[in-house]
PAZAPA-4460 file (N, C-alpha, C; in steps of 0.05 Angstrom, whole numbers, plus 32768, in hexadecimal, padded with zeros to 4 digits):
% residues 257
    n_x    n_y    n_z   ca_x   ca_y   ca_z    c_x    c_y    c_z   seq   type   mol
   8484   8112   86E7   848E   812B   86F2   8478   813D   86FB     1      X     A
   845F   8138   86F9   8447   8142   8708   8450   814A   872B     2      X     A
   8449   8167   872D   8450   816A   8742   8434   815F   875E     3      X     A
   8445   8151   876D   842F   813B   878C   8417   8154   8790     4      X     A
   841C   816D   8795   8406   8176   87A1   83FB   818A   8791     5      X     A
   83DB   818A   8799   83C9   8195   878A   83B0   818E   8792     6      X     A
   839F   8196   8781   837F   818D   8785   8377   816A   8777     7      X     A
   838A   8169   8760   837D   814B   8759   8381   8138   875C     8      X     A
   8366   8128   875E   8368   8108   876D   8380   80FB   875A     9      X     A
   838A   80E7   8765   83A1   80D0   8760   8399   80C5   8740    10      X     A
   837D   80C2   873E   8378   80B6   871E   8378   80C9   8706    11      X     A
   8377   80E8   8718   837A   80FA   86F7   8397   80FE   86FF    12      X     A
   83AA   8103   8708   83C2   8103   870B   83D1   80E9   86FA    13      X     A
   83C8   80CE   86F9   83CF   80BC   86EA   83C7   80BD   86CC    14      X     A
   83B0   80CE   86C8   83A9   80D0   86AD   83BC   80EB   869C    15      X     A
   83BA   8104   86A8   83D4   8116   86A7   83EA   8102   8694    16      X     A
   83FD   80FB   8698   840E   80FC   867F   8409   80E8   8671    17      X     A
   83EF   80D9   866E   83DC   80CF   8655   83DB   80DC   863F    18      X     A
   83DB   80FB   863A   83DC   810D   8636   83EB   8110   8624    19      X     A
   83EF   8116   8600   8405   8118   85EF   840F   8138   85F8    20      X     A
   8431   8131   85EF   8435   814F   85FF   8442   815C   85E0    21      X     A
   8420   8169   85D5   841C   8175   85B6   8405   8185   85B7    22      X     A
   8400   818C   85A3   83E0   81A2   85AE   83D0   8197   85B7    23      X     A
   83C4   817D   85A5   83AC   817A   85AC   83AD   816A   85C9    24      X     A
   83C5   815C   85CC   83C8   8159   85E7   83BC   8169   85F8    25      X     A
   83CB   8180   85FC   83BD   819C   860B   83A6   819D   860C    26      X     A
   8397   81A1   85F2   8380   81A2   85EE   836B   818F   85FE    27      X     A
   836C   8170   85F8   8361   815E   8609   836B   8162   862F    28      X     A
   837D   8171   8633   8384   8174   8648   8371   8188   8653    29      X     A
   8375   8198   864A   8363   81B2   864E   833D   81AA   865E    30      X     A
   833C   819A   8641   831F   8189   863A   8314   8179   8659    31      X     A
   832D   816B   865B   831E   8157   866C   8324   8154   868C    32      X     A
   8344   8169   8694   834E   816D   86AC   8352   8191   86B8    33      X     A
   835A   81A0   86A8   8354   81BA   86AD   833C   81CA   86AC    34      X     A
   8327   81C6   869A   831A   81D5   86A6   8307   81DF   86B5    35      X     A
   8302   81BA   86CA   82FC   81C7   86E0   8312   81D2   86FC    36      X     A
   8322   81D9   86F5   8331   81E7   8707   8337   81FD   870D    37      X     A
   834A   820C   8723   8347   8223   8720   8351   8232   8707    38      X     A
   8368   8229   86FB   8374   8233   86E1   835B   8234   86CB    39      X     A
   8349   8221   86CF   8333   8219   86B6   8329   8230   86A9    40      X     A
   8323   8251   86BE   8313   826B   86B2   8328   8278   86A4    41      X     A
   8349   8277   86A5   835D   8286   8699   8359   826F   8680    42      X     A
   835A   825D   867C   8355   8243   8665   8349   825D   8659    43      X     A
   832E   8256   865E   8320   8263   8647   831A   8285   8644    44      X     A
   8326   8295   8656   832B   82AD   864E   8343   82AB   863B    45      X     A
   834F   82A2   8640   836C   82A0   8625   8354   828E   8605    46      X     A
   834C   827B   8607   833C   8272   85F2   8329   8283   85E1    47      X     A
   8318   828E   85F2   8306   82A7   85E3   831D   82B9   85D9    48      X     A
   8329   82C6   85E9   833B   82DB   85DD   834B   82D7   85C2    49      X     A
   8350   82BD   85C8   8361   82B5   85AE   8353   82AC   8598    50      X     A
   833E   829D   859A   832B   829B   857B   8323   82AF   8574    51      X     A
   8320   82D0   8589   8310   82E0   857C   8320   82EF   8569    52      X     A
   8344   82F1   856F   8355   82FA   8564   8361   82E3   854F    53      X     A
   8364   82CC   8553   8366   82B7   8535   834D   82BB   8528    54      X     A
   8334   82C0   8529   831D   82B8   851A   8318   82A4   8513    55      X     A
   8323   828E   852C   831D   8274   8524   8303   826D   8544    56      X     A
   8309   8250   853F   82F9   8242   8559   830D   823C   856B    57      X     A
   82FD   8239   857D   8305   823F   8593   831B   821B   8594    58      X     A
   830A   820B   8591   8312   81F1   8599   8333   81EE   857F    59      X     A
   8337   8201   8570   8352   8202   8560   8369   8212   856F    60      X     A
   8363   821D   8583   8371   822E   858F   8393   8222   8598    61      X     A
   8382   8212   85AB   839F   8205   85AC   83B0   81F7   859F    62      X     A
   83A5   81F1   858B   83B1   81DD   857B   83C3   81EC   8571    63      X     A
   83C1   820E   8566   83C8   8220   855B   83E4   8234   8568    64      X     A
   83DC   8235   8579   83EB   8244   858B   8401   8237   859C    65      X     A
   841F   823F   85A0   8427   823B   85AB   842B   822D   85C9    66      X     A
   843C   8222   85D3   842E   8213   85EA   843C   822C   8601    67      X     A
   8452   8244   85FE   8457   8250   860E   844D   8268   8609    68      X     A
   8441   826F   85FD   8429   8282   85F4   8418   827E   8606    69      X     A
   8406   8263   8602   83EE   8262   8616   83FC   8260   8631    70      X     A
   841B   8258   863A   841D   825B   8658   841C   8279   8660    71      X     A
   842A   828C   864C   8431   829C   8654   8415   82B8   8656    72      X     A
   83F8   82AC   8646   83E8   82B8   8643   83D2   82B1   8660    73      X     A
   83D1   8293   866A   83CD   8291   8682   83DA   829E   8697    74      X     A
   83F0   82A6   869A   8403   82AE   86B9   83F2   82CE   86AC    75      X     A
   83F0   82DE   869B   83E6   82F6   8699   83CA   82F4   86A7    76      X     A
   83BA   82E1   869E   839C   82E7   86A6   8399   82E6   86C3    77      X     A
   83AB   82C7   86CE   83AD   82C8   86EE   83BD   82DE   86FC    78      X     A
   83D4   82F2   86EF   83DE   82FE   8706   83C8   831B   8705    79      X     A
   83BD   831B   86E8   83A2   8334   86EE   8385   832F   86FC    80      X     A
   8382   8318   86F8   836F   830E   8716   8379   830F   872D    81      X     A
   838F   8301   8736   839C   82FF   874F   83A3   831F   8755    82      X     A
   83A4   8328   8746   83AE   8356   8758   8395   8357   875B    83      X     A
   8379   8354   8742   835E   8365   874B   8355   8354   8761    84      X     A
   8359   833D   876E   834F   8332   878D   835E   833A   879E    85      X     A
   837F   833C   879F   838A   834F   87B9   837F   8365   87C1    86      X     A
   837C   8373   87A9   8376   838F   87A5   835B   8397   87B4    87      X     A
   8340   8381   87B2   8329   837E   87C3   8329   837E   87DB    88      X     A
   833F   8371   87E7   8340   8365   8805   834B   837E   880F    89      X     A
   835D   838E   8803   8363   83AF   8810   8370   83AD   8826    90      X     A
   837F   83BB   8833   838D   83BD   8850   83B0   83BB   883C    91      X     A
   83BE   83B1   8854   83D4   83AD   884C   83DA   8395   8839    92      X     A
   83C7   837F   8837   83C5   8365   8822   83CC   8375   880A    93      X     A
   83B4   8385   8807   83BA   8399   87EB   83CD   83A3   87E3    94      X     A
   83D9   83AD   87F7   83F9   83C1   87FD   8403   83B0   87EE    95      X     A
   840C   839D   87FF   8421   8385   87F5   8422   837B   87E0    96      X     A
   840C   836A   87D9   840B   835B   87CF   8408   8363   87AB    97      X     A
   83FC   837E   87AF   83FB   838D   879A   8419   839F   878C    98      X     A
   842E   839C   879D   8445   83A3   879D   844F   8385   878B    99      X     A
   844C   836A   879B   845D   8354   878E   844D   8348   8779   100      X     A
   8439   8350   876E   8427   8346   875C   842D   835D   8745   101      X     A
   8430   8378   8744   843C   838B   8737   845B   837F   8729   102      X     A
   8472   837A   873B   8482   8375   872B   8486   835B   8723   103      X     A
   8477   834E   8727   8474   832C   871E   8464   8338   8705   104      X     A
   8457   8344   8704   8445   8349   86E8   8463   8359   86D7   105      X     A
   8470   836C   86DE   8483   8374   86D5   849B   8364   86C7   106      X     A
   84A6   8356   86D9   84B4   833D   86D4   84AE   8329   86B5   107      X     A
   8490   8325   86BD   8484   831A   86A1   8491   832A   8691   108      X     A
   847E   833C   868C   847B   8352   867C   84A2   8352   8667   109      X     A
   84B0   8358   8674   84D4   8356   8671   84DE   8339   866F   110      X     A
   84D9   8329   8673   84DD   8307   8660   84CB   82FC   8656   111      X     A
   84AB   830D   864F   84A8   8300   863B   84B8   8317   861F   112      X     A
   84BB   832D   8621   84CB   8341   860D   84EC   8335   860C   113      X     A
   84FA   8332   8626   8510   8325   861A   8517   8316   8610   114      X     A
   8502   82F3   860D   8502   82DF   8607   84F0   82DD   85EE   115      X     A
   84EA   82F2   85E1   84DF   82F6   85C9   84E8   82FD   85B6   116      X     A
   8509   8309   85BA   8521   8305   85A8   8529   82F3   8597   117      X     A
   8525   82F5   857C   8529   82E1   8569   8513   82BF   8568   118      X     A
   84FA   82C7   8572   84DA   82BC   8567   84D8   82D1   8550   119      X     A
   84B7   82CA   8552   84A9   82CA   8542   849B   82DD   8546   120      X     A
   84A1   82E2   8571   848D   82F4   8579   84A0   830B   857E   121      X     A
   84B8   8312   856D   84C0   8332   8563   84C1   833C   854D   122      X     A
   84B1   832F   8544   84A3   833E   852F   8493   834C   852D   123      X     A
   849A   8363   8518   8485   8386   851E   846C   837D   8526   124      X     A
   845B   836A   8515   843C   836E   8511   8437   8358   8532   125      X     A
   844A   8340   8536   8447   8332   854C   844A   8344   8561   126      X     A
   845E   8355   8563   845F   836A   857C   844C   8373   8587   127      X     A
   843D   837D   8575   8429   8390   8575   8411   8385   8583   128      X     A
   8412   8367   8576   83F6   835B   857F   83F4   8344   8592   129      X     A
   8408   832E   8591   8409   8311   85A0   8417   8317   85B3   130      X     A
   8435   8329   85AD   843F   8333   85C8   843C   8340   85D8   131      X     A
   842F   835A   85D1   8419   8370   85E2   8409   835D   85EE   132      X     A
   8400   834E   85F0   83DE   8341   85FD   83E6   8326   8612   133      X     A
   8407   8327   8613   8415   8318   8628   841D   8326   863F   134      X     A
   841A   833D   863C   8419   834F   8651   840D   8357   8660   135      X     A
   8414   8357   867E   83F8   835B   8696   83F3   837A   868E   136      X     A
   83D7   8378   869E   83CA   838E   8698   83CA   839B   86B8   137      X     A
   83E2   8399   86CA   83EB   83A0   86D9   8405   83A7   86E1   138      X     A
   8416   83AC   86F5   8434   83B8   86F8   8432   83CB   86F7   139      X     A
   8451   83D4   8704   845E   83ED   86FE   8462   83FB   86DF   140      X     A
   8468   83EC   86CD   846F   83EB   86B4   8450   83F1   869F   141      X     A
   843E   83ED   86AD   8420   83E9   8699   8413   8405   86B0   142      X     A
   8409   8418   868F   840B   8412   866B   8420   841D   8669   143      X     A
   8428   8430   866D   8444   843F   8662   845C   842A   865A   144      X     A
   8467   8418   8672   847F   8409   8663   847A   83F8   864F   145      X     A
   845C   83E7   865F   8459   83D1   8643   8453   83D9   862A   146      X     A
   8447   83FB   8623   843F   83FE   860A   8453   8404   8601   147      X     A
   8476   8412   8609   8490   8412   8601   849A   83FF   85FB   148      X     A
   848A   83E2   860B   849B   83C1   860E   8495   83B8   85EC   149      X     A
   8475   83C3   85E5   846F   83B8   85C6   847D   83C0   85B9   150      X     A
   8493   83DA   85B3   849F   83E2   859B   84C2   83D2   859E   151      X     A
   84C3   83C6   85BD   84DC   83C8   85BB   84E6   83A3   85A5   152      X     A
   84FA   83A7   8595   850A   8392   858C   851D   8382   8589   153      X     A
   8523   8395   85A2   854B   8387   85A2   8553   838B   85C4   154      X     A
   8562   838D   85CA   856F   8389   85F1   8573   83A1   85EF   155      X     A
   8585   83AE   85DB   8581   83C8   85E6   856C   83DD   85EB   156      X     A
   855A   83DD   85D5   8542   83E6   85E0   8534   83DF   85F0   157      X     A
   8532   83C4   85FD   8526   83BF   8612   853D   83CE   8627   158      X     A
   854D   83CE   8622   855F   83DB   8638   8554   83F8   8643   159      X     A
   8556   8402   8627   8557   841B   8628   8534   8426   863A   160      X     A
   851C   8413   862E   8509   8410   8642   8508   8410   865C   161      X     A
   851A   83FC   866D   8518   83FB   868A   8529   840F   8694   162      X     A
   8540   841D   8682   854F   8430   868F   8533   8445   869F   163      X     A
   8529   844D   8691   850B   8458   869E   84FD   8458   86AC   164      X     A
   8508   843B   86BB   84F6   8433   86D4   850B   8424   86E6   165      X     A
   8513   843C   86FD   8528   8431   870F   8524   8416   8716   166      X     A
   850D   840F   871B   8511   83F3   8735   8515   83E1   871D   167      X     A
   851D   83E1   86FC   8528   83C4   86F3   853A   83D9   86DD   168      X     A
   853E   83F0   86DF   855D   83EF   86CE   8570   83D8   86E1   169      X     A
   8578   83E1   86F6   858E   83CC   870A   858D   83AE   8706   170      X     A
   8570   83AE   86F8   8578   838D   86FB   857A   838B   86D7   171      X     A
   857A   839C   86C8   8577   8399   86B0   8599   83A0   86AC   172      X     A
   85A4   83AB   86B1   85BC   83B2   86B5   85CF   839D   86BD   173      X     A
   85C5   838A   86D3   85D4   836D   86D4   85D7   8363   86C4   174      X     A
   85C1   835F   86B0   85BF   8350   869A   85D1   835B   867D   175      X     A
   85D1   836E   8682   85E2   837A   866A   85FC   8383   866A   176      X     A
   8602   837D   868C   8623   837D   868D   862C   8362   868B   177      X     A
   8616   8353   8685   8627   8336   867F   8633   832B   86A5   178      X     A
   8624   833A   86B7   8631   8328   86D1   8626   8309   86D9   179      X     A
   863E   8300   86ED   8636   82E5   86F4   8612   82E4   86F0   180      X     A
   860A   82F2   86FE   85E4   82F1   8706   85D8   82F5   86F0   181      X     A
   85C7   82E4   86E8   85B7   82E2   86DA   859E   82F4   86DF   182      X     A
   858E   82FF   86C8   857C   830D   86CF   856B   8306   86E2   183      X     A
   8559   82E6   86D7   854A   82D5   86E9   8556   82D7   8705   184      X     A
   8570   82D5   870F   8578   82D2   872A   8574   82F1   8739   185      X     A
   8573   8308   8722   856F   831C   8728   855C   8325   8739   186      X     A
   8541   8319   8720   852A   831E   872F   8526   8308   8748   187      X     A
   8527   82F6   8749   8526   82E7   875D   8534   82F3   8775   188      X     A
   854E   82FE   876D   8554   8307   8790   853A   8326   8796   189      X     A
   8534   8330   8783   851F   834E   8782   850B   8346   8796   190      X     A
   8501   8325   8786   84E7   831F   8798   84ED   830F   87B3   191      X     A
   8509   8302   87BD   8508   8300   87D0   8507   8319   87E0   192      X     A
   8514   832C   87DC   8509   8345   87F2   84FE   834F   87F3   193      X     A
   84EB   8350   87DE   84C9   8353   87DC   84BC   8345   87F4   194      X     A
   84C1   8327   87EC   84BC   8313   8801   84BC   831A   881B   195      X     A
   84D1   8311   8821   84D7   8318   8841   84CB   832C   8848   196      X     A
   84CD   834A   883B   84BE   835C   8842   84A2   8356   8855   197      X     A
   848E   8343   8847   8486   8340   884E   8477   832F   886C   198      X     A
   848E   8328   8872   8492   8322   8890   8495   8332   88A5   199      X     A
   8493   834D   889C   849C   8361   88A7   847C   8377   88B3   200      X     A
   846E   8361   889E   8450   8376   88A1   8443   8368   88BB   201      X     A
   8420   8372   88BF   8414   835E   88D0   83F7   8363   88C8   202      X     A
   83EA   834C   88CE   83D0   8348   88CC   83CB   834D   88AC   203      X     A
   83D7   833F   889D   83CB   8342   8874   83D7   8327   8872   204      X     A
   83CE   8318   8856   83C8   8304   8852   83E4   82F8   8843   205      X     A
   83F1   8317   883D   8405   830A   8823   8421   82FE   8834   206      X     A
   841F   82F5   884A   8438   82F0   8855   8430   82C3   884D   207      X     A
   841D   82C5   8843   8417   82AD   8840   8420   829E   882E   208      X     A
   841B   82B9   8817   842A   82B6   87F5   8446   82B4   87F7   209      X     A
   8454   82CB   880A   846F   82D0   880A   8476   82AC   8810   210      X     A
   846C   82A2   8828   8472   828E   8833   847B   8279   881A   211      X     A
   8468   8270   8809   8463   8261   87F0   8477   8267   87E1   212      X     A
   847D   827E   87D8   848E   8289   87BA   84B2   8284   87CF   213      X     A
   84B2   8288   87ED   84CC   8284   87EF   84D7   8267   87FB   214      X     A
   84C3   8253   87FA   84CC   823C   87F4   84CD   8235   87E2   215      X     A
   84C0   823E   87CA   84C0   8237   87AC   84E4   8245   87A1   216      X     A
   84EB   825A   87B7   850B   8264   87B1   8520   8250   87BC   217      X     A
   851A   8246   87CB   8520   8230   87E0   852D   8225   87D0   218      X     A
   8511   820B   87C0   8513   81F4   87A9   8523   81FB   8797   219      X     A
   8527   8214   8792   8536   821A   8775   8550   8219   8783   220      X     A
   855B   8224   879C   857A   821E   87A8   857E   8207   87A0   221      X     A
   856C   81F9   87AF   8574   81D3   87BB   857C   81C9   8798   222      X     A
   8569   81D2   8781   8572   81C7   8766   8586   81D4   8763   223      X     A
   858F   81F0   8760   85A6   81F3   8751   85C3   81E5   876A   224      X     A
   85BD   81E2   8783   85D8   81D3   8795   85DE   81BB   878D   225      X     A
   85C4   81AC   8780   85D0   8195   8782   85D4   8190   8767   226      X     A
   85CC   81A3   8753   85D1   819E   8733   85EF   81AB   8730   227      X     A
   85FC   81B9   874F   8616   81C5   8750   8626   81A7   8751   228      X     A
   861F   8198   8763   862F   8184   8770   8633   816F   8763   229      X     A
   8613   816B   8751   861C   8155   8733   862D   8156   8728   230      X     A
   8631   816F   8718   8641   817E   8711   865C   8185   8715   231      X     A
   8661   8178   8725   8680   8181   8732   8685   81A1   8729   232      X     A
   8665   81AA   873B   866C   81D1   8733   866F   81DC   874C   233      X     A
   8681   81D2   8757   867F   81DA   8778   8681   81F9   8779   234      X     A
   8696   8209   876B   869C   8229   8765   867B   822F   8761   235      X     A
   866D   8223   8759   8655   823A   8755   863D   8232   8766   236      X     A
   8648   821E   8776   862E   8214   878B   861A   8231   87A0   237      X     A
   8637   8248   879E   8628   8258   87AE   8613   826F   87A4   238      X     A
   8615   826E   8787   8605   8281   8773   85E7   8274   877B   239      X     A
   85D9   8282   878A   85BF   8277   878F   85AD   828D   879F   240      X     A
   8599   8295   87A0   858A   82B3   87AA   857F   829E   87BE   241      X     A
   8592   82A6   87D9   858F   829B   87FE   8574   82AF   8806   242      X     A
   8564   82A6   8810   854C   82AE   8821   8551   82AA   8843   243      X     A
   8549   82C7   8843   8550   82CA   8868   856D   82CF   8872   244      X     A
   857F   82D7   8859   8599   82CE   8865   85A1   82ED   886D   245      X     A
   85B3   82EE   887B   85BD   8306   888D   85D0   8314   8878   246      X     A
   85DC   8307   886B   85F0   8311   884E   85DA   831B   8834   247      X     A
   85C4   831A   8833   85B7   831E   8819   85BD   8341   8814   248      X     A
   85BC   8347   8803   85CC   8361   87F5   85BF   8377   8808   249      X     A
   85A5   8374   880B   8590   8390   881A   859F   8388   882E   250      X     A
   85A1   8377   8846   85A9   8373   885D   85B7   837F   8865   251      X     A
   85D2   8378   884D   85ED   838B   8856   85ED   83A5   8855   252      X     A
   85D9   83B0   8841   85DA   83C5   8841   85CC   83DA   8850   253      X     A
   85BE   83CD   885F   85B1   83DB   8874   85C2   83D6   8892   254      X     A
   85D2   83C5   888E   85E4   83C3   88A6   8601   83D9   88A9   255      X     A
   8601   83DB   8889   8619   83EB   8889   860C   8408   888B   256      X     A
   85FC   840F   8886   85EF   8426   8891   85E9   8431   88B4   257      X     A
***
């Protein structure tokens, strides 16, 4: 299930699920195929960080730690590198891109707190420390929401958090009326019109990214249509966030205006 494209040759790709899929697995993974790559410098900013807070070594780290901990502590380090290089290049790249890199950091920020309901990681002393430090050190939400995000423990207080910040009470609000849409589909339709937006600019770089992230929305249709059709779920084949389409919710609503 290795995905075809990337940077590595055909023989580390065959060595890849050689690989026990357990810590030290990871660990030897880490060792001998990540880190010369680009992910390799978030590797070991998450490694230092974390032995200096276990007070262990470094090479126990992973063995120790969760395996969606360390994903979720990588996507933090990359999306706070990836804003401070938009942010360099300046013009409208920055505009943008610093707009969809903001609520993608946000986004985190709100499933790793919702999906921390009933771990290990809502717990007072865990809040404070393993879950705080999964949080970008960017967005709309940072510092003010995320330092509200550490006290919160339950849906409603996270509720009562985003009520505070228009652009995700609405989608936090989907989620708590219990509608067809799922939060995830929530944000996903947010960032398709993020997206597109950016087709709308000229001369900045981020219409490149948009390009990438909305065939990556694409792939997710084409799976949930045909996991409709397995399924004999024909009634729900149409629940899917359409890109470019003339019906998408902003569309109409700027038409009916």
């Amino acid at each position: 299930q290795c995905h075809p494209l990337g940077m590595f040759k055909e023989s580390t790709m065959r060595s890849i699920p050689t690989f026990e899929p357990n810590a030290k697995g990871f660990a030897d993974l880490y060792q001998t195929v990540l880190v010369d790559t680009p992910v390799g410098p978030y590797f070991a900013m998450f490694l230092q960080e974390s032995s200096n807070a276990m007070g262990g070594e470094v090479r126990n780290v992973i063995e120790e730690v969760e395996i969606e901990i360390i994903k979720s502590s990588l996507i933090k380090y990359w999306i706070e590198d990836f804003y401070q290089y938009t942010q360099k290049l300046g013009g409208e790249t920055a505009e943008l891109m610093g707009e969809i890199l903001n609520v993608r950091a946000d986004t985190n920020a709100i499933n790793i707190t919702l999906n921390s309901f009933g771990t290990p990681l809502n717990e007072p002393l865990m809040r404070a420390s393993d879950r705080k430090r999964l949080y970008p050190a960017v967005g709309h939400l940072y510092p003010t929401g995320t330092s509200m995000l550490t006290d919160v423990a339950t849906e409603e207080e996270l509720g009562s958090v985003l009520e505070l910040f228009p652009q995700y009470s609405s989608i936090w609000n989907i989620h708590a009326s219990g509608a067809e849409m799922s939060i995830d589909d929530a944000f996903y339709e947010r960032d398709v019109q993020t997206l597109e937006l950016a087709f709308e600019g000229q001369m900045h770089f981020g219409v490149f990214y948009a390009y990438v992230k909305l065939k990556e929305q694409e792939i997710r249709n084409l799976v949930w249509i045909t996991e409709c059709i397995i399924q004999a779920q024909k009634d729900e084949i149409n629940k899917f966030v359409p890109v470019f389409s003339r019906h998408s919710p902003w569309r109409s609503t700027a038409k009916a205006r």
